[in-house]
N, C-alpha and C positions, 0 to 999 in steps of 0.2 A: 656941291649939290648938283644934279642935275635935273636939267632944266625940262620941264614935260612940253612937247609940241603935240598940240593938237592938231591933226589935218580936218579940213574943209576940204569935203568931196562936193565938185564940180558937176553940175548936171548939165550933159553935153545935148545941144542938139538936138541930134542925131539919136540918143536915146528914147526922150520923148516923143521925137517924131517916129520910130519905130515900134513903141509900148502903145501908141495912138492908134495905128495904122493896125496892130492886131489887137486891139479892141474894136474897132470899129470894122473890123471884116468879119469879127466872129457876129456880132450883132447882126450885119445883113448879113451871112449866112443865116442863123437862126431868126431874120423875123422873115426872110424869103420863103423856107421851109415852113414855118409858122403860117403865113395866108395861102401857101398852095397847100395846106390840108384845108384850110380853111376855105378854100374857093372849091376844090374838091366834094366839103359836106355841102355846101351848097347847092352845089351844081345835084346832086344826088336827090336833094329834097324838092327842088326844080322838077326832075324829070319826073318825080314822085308823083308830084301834086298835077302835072300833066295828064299823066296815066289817072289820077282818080277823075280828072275832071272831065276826060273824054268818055269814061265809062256810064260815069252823073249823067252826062250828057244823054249820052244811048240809053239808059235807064228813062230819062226825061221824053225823049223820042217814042218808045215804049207806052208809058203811061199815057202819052196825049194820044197814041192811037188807041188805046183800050178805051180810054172817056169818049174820043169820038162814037166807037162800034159801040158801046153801052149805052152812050144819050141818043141812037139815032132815033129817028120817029118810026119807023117799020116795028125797030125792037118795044117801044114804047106802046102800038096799038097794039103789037102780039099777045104782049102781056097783060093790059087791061081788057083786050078783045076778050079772053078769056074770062075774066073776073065779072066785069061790068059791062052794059050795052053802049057800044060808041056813040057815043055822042061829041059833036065838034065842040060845044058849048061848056062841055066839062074838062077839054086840055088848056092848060096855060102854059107858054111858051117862054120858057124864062134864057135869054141870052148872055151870056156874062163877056164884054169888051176888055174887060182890063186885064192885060194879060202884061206878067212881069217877065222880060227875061235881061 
């Protein structure tokens, strides 16, 4: 009869330590390329919300000079001058302090 031998394969090293070393390079490659898309959108949405906020801004700029030139007092008697006879006793002077910005 003959006799069956089994071989036991030896796991060297040197294999391990190289099956290691390209997994773990393919991983930083891939999570490197993974956060500079990532830092990328970012950066994009950044410069985005820049640009709307400077426009808000000038928009805001805008409207406080229309409410000034619409609430002045000149514009205010022109208008009732016309309507009603001036009288000092009939303007109320309403001033609003709270301003949010």
């Amino acid at each position: 009869m003959t006799k069956i031998v089994k071989k036991t394969r030896k796991i060297k090293l040197l294999n391990i330590s190289f099956t290691l070393f390209l997994v773990l390079g393919t991983a930083f490659i891939f999570s490197t390329t993974l956060l500079r898309s990532y830092n990328v959108a970012l950066s994009a949405k950044v410069s985005k919300m820049n640009a709307e906020i400077a426009e808000l801004s000038k928009e805001k700029e805008t409207l406080k000079l229309q409410i000034s030139e619409l609430s002045s007092y000149n514009r205010v008697t022109a208008i009732v001058g016309d309507e009603l006879s001036y009288d000092s006793g009939n303007f109320v002077t309403v001033v609003e302090t709270n301003e949010e910005e």
